[in-house]
PyMOL commands that place a pseudoatom at each C-alpha (Angstrom):
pseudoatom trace, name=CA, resn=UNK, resi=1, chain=A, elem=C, hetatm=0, pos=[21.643, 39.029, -349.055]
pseudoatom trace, name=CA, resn=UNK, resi=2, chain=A, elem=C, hetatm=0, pos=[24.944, 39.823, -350.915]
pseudoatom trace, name=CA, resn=UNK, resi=3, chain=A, elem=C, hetatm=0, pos=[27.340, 37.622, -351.642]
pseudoatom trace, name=CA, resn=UNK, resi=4, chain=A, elem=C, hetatm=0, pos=[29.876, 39.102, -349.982]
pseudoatom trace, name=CA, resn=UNK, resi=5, chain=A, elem=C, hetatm=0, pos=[27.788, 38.646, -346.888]
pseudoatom trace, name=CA, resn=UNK, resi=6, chain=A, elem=C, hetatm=0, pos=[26.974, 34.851, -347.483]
pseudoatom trace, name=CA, resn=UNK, resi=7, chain=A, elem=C, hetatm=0, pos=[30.478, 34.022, -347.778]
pseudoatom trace, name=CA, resn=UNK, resi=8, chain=A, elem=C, hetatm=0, pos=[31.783, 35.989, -344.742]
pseudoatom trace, name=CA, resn=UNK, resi=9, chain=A, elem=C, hetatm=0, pos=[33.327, 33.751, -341.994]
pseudoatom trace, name=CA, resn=UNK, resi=10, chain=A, elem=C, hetatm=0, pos=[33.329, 30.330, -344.265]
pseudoatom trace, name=CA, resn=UNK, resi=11, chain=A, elem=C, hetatm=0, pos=[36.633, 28.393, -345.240]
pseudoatom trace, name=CA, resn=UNK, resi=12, chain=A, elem=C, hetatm=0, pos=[37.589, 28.201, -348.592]
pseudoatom trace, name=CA, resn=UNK, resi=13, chain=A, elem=C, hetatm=0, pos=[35.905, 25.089, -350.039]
pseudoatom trace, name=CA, resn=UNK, resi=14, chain=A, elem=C, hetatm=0, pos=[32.621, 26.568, -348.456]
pseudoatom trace, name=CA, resn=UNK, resi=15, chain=A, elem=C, hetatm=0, pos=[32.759, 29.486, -350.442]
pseudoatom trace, name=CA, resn=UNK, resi=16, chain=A, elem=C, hetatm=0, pos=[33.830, 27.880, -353.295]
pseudoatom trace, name=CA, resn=UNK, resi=17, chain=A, elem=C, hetatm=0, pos=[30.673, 25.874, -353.199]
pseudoatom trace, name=CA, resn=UNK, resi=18, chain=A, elem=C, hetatm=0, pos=[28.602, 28.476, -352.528]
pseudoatom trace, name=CA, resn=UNK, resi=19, chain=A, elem=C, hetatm=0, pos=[30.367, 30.874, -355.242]
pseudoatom trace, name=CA, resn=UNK, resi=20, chain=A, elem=C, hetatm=0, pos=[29.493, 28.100, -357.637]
pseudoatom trace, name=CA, resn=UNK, resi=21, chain=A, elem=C, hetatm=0, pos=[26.276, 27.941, -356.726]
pseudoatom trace, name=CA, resn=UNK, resi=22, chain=A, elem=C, hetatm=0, pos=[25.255, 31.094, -356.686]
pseudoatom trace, name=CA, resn=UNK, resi=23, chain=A, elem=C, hetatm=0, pos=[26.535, 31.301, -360.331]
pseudoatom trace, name=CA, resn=UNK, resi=24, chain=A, elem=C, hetatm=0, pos=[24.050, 28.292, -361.103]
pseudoatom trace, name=CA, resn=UNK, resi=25, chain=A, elem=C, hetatm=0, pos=[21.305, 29.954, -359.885]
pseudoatom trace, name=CA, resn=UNK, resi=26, chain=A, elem=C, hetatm=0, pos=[21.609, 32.894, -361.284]
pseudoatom trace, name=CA, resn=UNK, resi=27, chain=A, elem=C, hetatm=0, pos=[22.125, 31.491, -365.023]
pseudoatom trace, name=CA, resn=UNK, resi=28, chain=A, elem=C, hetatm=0, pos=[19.077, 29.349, -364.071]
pseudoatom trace, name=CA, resn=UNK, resi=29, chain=A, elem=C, hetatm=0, pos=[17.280, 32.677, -363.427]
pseudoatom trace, name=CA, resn=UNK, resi=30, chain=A, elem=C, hetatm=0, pos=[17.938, 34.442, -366.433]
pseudoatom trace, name=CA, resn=UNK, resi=31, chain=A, elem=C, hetatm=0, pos=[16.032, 31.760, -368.059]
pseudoatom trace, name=CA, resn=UNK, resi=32, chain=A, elem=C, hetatm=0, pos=[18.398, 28.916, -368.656]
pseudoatom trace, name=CA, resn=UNK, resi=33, chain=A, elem=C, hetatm=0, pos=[16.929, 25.637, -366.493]
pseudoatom trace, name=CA, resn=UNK, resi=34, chain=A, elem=C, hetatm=0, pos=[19.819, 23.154, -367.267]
pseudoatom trace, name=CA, resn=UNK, resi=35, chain=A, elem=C, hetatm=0, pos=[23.187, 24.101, -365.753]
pseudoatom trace, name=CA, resn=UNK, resi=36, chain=A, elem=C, hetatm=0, pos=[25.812, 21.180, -364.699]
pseudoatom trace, name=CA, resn=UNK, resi=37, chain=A, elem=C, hetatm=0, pos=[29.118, 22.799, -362.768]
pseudoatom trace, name=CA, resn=UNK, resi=38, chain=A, elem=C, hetatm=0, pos=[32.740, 20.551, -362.917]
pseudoatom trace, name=CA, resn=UNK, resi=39, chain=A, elem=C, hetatm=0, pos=[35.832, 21.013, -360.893]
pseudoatom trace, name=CA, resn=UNK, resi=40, chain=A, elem=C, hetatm=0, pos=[38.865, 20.096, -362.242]
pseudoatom trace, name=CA, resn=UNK, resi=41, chain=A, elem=C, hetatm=0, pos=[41.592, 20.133, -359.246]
pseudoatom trace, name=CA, resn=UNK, resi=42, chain=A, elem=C, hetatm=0, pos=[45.053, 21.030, -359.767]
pseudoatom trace, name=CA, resn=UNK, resi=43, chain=A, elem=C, hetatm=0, pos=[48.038, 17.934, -360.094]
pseudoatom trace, name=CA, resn=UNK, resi=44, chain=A, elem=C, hetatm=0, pos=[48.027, 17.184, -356.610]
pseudoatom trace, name=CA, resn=UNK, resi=45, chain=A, elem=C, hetatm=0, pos=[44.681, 17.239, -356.043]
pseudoatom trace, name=CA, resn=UNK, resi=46, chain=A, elem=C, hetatm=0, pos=[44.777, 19.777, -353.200]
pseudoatom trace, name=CA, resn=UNK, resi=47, chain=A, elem=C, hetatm=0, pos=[43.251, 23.090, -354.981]
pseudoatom trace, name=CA, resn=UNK, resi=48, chain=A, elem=C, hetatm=0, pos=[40.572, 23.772, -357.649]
pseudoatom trace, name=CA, resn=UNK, resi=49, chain=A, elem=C, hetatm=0, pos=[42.118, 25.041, -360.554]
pseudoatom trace, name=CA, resn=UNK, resi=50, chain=A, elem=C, hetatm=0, pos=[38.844, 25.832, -362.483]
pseudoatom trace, name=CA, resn=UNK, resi=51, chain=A, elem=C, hetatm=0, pos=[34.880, 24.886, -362.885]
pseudoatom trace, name=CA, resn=UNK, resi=52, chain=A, elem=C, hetatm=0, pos=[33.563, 24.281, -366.455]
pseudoatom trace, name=CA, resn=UNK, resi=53, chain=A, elem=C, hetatm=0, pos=[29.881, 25.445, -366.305]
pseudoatom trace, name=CA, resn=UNK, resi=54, chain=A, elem=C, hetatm=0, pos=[27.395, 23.840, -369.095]
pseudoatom trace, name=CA, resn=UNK, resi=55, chain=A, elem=C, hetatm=0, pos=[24.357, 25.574, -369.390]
pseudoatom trace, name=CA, resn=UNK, resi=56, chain=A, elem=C, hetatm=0, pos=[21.423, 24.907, -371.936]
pseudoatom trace, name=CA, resn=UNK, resi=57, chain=A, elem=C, hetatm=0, pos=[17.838, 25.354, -372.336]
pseudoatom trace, name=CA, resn=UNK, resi=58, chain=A, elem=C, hetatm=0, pos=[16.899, 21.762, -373.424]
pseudoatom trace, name=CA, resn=UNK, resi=59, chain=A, elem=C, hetatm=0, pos=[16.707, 18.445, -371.197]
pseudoatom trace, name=CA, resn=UNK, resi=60, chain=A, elem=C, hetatm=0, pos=[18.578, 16.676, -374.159]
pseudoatom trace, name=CA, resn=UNK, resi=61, chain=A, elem=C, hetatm=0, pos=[21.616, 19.192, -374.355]
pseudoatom trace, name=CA, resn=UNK, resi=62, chain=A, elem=C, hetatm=0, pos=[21.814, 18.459, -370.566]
pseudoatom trace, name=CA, resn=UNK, resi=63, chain=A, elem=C, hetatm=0, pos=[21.229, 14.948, -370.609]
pseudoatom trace, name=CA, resn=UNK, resi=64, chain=A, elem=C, hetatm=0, pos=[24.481, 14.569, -373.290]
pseudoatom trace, name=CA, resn=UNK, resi=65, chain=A, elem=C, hetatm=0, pos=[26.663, 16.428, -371.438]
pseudoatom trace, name=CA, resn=UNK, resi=66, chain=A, elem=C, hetatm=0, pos=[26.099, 15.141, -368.142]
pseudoatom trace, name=CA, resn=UNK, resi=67, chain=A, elem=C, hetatm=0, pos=[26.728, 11.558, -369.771]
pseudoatom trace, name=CA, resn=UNK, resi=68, chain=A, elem=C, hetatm=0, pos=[29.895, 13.349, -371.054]
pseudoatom trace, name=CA, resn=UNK, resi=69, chain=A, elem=C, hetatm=0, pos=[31.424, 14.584, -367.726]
pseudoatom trace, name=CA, resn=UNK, resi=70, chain=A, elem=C, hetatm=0, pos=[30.410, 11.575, -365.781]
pseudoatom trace, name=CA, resn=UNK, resi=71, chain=A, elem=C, hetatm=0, pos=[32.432, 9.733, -367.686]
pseudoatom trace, name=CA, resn=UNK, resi=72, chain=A, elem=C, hetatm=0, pos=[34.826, 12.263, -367.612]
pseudoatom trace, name=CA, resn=UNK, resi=73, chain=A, elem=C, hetatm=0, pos=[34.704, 12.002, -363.786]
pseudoatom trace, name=CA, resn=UNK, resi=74, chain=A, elem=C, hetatm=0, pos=[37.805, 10.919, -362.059]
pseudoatom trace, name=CA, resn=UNK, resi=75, chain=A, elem=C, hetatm=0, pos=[35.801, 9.244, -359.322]
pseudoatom trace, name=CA, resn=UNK, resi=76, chain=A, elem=C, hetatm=0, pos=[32.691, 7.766, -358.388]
pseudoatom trace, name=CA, resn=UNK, resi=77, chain=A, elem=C, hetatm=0, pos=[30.278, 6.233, -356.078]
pseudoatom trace, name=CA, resn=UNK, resi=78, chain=A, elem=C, hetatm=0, pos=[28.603, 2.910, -356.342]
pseudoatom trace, name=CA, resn=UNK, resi=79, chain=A, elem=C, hetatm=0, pos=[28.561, 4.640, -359.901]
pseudoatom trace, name=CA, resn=UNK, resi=80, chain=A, elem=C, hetatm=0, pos=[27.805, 7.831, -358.987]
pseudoatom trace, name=CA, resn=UNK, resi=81, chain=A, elem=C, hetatm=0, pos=[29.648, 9.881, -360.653]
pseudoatom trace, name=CA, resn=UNK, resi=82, chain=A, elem=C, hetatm=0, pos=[32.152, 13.184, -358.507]
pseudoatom trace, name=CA, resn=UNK, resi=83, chain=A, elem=C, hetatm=0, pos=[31.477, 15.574, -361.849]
pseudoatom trace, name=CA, resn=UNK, resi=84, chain=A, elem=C, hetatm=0, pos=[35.482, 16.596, -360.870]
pseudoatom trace, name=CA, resn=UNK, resi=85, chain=A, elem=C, hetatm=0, pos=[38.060, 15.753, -362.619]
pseudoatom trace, name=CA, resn=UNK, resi=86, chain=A, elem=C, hetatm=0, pos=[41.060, 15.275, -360.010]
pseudoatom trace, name=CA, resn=UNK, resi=87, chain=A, elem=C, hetatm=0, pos=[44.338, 13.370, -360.774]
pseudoatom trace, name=CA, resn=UNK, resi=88, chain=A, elem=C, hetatm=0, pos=[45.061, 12.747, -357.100]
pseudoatom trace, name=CA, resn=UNK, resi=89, chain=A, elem=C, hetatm=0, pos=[41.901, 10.355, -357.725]
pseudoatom trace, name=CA, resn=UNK, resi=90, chain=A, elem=C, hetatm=0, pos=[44.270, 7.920, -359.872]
pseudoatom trace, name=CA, resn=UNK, resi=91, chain=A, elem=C, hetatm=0, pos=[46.132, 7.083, -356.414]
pseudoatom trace, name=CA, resn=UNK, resi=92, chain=A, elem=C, hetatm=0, pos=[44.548, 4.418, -354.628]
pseudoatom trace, name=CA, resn=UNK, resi=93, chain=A, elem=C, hetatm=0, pos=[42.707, 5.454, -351.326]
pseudoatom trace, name=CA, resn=UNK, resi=94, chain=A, elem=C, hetatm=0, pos=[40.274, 3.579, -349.064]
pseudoatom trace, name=CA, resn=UNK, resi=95, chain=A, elem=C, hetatm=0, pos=[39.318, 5.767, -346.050]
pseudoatom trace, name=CA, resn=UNK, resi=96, chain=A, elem=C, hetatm=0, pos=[36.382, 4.692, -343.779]
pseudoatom trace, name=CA, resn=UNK, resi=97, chain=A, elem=C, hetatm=0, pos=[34.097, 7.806, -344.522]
pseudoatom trace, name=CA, resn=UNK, resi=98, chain=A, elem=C, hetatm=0, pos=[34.975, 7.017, -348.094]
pseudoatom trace, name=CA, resn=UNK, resi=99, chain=A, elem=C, hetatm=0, pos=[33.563, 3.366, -348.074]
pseudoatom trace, name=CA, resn=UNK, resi=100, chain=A, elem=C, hetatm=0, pos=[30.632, 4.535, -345.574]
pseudoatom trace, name=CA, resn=UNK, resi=101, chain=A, elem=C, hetatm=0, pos=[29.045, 7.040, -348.387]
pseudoatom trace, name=CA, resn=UNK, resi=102, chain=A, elem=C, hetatm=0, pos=[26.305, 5.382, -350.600]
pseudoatom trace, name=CA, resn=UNK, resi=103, chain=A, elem=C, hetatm=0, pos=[24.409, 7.801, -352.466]
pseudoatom trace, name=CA, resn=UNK, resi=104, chain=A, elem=C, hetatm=0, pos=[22.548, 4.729, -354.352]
pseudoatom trace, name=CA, resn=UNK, resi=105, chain=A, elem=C, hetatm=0, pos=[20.756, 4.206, -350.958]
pseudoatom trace, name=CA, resn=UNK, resi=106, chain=A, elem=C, hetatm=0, pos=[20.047, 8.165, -350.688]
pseudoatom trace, name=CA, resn=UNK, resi=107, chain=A, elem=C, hetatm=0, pos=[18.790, 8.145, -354.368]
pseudoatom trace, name=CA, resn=UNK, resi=108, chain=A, elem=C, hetatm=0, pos=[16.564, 4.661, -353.756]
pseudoatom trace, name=CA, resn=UNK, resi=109, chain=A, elem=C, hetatm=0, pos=[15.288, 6.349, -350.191]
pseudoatom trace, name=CA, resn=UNK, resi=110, chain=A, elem=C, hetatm=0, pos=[14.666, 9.924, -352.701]
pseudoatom trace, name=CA, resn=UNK, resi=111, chain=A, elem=C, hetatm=0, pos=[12.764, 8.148, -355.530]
pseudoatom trace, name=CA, resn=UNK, resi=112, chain=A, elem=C, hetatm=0, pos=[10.429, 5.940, -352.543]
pseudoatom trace, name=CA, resn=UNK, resi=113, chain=A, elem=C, hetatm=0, pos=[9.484, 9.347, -351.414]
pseudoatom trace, name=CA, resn=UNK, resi=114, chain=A, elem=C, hetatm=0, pos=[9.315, 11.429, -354.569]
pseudoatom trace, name=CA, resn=UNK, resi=115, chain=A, elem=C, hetatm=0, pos=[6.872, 9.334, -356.145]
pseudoatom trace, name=CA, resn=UNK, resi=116, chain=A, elem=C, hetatm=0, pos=[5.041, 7.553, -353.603]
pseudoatom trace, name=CA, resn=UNK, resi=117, chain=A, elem=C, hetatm=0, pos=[1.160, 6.336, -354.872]
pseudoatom trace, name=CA, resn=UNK, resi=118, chain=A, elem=C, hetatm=0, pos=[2.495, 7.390, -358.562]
pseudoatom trace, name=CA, resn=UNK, resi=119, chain=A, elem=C, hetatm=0, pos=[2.849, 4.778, -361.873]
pseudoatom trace, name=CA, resn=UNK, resi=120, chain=A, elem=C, hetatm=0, pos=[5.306, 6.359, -363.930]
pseudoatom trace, name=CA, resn=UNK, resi=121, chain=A, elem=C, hetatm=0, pos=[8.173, 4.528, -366.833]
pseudoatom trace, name=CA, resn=UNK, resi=122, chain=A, elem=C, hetatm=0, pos=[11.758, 4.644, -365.942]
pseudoatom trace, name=CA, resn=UNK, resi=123, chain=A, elem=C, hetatm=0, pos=[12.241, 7.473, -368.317]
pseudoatom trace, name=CA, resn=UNK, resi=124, chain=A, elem=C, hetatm=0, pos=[9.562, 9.984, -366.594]
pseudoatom trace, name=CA, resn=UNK, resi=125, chain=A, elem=C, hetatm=0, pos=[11.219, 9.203, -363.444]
pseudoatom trace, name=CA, resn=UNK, resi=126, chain=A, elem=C, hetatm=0, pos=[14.514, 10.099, -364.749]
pseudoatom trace, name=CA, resn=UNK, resi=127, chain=A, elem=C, hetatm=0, pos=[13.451, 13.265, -366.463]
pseudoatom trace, name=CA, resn=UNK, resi=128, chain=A, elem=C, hetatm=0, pos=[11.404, 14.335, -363.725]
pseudoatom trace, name=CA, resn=UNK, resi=129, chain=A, elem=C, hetatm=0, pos=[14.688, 13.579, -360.879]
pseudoatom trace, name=CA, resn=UNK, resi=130, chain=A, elem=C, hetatm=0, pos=[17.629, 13.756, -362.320]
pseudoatom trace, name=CA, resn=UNK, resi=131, chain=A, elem=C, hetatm=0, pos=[17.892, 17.815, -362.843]
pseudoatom trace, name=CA, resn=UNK, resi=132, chain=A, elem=C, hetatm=0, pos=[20.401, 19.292, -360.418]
pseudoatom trace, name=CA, resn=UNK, resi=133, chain=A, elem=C, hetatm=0, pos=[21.362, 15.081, -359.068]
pseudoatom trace, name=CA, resn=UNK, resi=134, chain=A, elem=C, hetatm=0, pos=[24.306, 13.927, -359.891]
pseudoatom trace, name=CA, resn=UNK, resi=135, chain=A, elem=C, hetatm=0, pos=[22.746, 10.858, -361.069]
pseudoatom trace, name=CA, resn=UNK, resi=136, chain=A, elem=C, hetatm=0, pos=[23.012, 9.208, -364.207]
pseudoatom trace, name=CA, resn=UNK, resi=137, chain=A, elem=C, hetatm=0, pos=[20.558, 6.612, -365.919]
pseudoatom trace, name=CA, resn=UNK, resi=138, chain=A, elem=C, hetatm=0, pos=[22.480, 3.730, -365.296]
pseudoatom trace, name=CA, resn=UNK, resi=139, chain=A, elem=C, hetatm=0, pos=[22.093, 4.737, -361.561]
pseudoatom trace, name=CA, resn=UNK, resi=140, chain=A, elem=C, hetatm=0, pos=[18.171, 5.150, -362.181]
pseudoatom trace, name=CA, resn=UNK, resi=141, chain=A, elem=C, hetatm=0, pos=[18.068, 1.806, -363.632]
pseudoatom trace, name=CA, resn=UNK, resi=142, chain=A, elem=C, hetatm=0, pos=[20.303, 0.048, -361.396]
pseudoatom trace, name=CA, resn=UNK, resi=143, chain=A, elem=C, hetatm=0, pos=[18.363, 1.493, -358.240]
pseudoatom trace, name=CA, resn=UNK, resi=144, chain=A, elem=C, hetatm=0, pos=[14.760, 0.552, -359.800]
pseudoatom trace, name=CA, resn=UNK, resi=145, chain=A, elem=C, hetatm=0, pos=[16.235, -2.684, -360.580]
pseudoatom trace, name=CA, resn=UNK, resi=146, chain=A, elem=C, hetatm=0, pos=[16.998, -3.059, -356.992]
pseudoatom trace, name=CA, resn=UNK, resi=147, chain=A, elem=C, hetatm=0, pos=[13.610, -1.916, -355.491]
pseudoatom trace, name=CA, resn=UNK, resi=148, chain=A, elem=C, hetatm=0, pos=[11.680, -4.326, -358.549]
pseudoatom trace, name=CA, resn=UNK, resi=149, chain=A, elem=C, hetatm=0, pos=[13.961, -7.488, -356.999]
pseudoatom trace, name=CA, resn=UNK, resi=150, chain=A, elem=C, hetatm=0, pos=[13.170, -6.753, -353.378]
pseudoatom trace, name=CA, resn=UNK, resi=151, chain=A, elem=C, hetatm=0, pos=[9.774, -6.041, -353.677]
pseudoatom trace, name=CA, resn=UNK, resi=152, chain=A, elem=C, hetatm=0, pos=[9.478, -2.531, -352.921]
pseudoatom trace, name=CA, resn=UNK, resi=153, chain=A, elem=C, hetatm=0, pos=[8.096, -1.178, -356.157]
pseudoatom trace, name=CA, resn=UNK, resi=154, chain=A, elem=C, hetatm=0, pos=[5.859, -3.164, -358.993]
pseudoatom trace, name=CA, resn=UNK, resi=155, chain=A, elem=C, hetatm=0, pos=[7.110, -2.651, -362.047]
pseudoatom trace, name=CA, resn=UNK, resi=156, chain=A, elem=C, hetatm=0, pos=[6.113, -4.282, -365.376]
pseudoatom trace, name=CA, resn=UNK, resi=157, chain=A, elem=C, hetatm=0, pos=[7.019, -3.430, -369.812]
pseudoatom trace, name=CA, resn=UNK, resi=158, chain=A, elem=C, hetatm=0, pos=[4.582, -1.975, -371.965]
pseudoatom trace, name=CA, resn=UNK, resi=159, chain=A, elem=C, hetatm=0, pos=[3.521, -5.933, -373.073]
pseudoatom trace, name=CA, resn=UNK, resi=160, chain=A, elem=C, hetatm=0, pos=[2.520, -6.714, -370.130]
pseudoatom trace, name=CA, resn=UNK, resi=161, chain=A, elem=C, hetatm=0, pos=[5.391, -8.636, -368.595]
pseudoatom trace, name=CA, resn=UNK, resi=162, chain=A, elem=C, hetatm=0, pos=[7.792, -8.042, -365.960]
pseudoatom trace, name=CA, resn=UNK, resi=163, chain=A, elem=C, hetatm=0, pos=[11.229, -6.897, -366.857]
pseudoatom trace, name=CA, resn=UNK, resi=164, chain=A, elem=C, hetatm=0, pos=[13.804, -8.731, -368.103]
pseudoatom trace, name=CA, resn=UNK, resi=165, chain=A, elem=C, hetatm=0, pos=[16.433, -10.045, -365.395]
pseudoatom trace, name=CA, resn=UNK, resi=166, chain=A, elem=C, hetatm=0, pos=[19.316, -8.010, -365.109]
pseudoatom trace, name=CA, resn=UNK, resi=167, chain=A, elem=C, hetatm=0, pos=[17.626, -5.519, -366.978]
pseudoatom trace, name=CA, resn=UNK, resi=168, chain=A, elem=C, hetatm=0, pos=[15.385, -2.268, -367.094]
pseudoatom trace, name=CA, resn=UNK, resi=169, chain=A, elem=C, hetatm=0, pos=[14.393, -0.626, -370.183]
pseudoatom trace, name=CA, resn=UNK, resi=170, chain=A, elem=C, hetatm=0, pos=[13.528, 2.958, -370.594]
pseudoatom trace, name=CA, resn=UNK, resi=171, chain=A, elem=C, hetatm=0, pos=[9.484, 2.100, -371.230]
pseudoatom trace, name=CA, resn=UNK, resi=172, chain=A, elem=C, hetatm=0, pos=[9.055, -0.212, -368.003]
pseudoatom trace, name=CA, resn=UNK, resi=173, chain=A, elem=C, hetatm=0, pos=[6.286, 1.135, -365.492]
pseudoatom trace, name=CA, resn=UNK, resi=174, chain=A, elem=C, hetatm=0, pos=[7.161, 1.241, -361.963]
pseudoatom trace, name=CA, resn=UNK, resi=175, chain=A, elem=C, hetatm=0, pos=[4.397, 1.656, -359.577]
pseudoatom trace, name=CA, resn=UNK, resi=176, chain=A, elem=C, hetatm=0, pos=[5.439, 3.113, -356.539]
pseudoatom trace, name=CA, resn=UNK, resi=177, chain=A, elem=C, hetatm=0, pos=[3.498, 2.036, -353.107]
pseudoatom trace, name=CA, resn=UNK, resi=178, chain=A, elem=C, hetatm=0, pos=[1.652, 4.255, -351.202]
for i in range(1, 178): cmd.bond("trace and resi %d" % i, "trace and resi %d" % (i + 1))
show_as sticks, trace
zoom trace
């Protein structure tokens, strides 16, 4: 289906999006499997002015700069970073829908189900999810933290203890439940 077709009858931010990712897929299939899009809006906030599109062909490449733009990232939640940078986001705002979004509870929900029955360390998990997610590893660790503490995953380092409180290295094994 063309383009054209696809972005027939949508409003603007829908074809935006769909623009965008379209252009992401297709660098992804001319061989490059790491590409990470960013909006920057205009001074009010109110239009996109331009994306910034990083592509590469190694997970470290994309692992930098997606460090590099979340911190760049004008907004987040519960640390998830927007990948936008948008200087309306410096003026304080507090809608409902704003405080109702928690996409740490999608991403603990996501990982339960990914790798259900599976025994894998914090850094396989992340390699293996993160990919196209706008999560970062301090969301990965915060979330497994949060599923070790409640009980919902078993998770222990490589000498045989659990995990430091308050922390969660790269090397600790999480075993998911079945």
């Amino acid at each position: 289906m063309a383009l054209r077709d696809k972005i027939n009858r949508k409003n603007a931010l829908e074809r935006e999006l769909l623009i965008v990712e379209e252009l992401c897929q297709a660098l992804k299939a001319y061989g490059s499997r790491y590409v990470l899009p960013f909006r920057f809006k205009n001074d009010k906030g109110e239009r996109t002015s331009h994306h910034l599109i990083f592509v590469s062909k190694h997970l470290r490449g994309y692992e930098i700069m997606k460090e590099i733009m979340a911190h760049e990232s004008t907004n987040d939640t519960q640390g998830v970073p927007s990948f936008e940078y948008n200087p309306a986001d410096f003026l304080p705002r507090q809608t409902l829908l704003f405080q109702l979004y928690c996409p740490l509870d999608d991403l603990k929900e996501d990982l339960l189900d990914a790798f259900r029955g599976q025994s894998l360390t914090m850094q396989e998990i992340y390699e293996k999810h993160n990919v196209d997610k706008p999560y970062i590893t301090k969301n990965y660790k915060d979330v497994l933290r949060k599923l070790y503490k409640d009980g919902s995953v078993k998770a222990i380092s490589p000498n045989g203890k659990p995990p430091r409180e308050g922390t969660f290295g790269d090397k600790i094994i999480v075993a998911f439940p079945k």
